[in-house]
N, C-alpha and C positions, 0 to 999 in steps of 0.2 A: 038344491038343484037335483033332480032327476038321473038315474044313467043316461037315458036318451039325451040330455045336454050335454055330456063330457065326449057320447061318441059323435055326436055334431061337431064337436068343436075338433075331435080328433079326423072326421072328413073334412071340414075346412082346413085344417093344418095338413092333412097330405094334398089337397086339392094345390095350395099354396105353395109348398114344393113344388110338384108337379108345374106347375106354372114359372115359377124360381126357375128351373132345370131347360124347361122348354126357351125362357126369354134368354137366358145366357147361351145357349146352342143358337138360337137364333141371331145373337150378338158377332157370334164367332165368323157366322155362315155372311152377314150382311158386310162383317169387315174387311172379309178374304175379297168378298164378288163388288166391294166399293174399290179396292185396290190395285187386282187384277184390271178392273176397267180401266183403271190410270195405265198401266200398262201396256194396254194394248192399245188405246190410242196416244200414248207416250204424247198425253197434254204435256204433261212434266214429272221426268223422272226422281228430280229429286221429292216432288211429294210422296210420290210413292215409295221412297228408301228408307226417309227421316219422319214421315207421317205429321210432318208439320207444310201448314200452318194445321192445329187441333182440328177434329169435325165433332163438335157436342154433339152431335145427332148420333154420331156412330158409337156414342158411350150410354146415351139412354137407355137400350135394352140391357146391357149388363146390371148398369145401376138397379133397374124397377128387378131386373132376375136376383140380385141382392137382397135384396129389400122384402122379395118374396119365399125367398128361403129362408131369410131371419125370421120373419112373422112365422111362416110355416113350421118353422124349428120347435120354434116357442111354444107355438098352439100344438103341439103334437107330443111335446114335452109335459108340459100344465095339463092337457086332456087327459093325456095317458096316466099321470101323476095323481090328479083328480078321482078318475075311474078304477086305478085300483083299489086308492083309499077308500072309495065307496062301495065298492062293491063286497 
């Protein structure tokens, strides 16, 4: 493999982060303004206090922000690991 493949792989692995960073901030922001809404029209308070019954939707962007910080770890780790051996 080429240098030009290890700093490929090392812009896909910040790119990935970056994305990681973004979904989990976005997780944070969607669960505040899902909860506050219970609130303010006080459907029912106890959802809003004990956050039951679950909402799986409201855990998907942590999850894939997870998942894209691991990958992106990795790949930034290994490229960078890569690139200097080679170079």
């Amino acid at each position: 493999m080429s240098l030009a493949s290890y700093q490929i792989m090392l812009g896909f692995g910040g790119f990935f982060v970056l994305l990681g960073v973004i979904f989990v901030l976005w997780n944070r922001k969607e669960k505040k303004n899902y909860y506050n809404s219970i609130l303010l029209t006080r459907r029912d308070i106890r959802e809003a206090l004990t956050h039951e019954p679950e909402r799986p939707w409201l855990h998907a962007w942590q999850i894939g922000g997870r998942v894209s910080l691991i990958l992106g770890i990795v790949l930034l780790i290994t490229g960078g690991v890569l690139w200097l051996i080679m170079r």
